[in-house]
C-alpha positions as MATLAB code, in Angstrom:
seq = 'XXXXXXXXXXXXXXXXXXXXXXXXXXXXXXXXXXXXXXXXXXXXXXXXXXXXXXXXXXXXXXXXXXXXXXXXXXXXXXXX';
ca = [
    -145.549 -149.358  200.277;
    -143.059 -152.082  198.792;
    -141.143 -154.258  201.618;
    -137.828 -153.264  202.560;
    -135.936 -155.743  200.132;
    -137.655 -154.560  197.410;
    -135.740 -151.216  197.609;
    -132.447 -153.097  197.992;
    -131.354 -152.591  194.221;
    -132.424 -149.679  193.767;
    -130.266 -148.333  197.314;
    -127.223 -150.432  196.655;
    -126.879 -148.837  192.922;
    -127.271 -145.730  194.553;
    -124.491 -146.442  197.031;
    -122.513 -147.486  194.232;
    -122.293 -143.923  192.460;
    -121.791 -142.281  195.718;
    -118.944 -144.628  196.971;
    -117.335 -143.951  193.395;
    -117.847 -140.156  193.801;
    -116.438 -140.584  197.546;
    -113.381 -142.453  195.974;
    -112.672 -140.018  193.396;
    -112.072 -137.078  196.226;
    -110.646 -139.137  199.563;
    -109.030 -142.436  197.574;
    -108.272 -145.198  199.788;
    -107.526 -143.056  203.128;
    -110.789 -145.396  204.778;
    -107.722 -147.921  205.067;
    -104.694 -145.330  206.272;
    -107.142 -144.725  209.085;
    -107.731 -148.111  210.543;
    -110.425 -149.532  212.895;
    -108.671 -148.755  215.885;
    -111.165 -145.709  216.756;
    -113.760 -146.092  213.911;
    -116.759 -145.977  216.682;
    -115.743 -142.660  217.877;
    -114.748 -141.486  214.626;
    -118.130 -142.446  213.082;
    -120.100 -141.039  215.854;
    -118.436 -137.423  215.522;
    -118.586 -137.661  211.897;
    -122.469 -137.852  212.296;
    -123.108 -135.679  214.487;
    -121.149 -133.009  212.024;
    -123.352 -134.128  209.678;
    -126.310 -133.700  212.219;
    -125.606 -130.203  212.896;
    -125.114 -129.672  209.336;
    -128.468 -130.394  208.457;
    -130.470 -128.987  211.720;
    -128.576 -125.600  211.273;
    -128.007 -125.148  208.103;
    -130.311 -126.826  206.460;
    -127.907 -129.119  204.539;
    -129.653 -132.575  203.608;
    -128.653 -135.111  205.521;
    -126.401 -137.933  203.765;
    -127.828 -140.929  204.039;
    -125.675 -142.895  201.285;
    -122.795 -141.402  203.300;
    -123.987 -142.749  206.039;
    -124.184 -146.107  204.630;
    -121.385 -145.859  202.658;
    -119.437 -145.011  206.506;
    -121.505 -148.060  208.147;
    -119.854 -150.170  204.720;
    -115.948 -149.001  205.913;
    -116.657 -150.271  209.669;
    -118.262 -153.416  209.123;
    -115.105 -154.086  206.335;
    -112.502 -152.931  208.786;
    -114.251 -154.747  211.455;
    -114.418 -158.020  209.210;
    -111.236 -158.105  207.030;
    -108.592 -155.713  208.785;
    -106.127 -156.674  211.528;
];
């Protein structure tokens, strides 16, 4: 098995596409929303996704989940 970093490229193209395709449906609501609340917002949005996957059998999104983890830490960092 490679080290992590070696599968850096390859995961940050593939966040790429999906934060496009996540752009083309919600825009830029990630900013309308603000960080005030992001924690608790995050942690119900993933445990949808959770329960998604456990009962329905829906993969679980792990480039959303990344793609989620991008919008907090950019909030978090840049937003007032």
């Amino acid at each position: 098995m490679k080290e992590l970093i070696e599968y850096f490229d390859e995961f940050t193209e593939e966040l790429r596409k999906q934060i496009i395709e996540d752009n083309k449906r919600w825009g830029n609501t990630w900013i309308e929303r603000g960080k005030a609340g992001q924690e608790m917002r995050f942690y119900d949005w993933v445990s949808d996704k959770l329960e998604n996957h456990y009962l329905e059998g829906l993969p679980f999104p792990w480039l959303k989940i990344a793609g989620e983890a991008m919008i907090g830490y950019i909030r978090e960092k840049y937003m007032e």
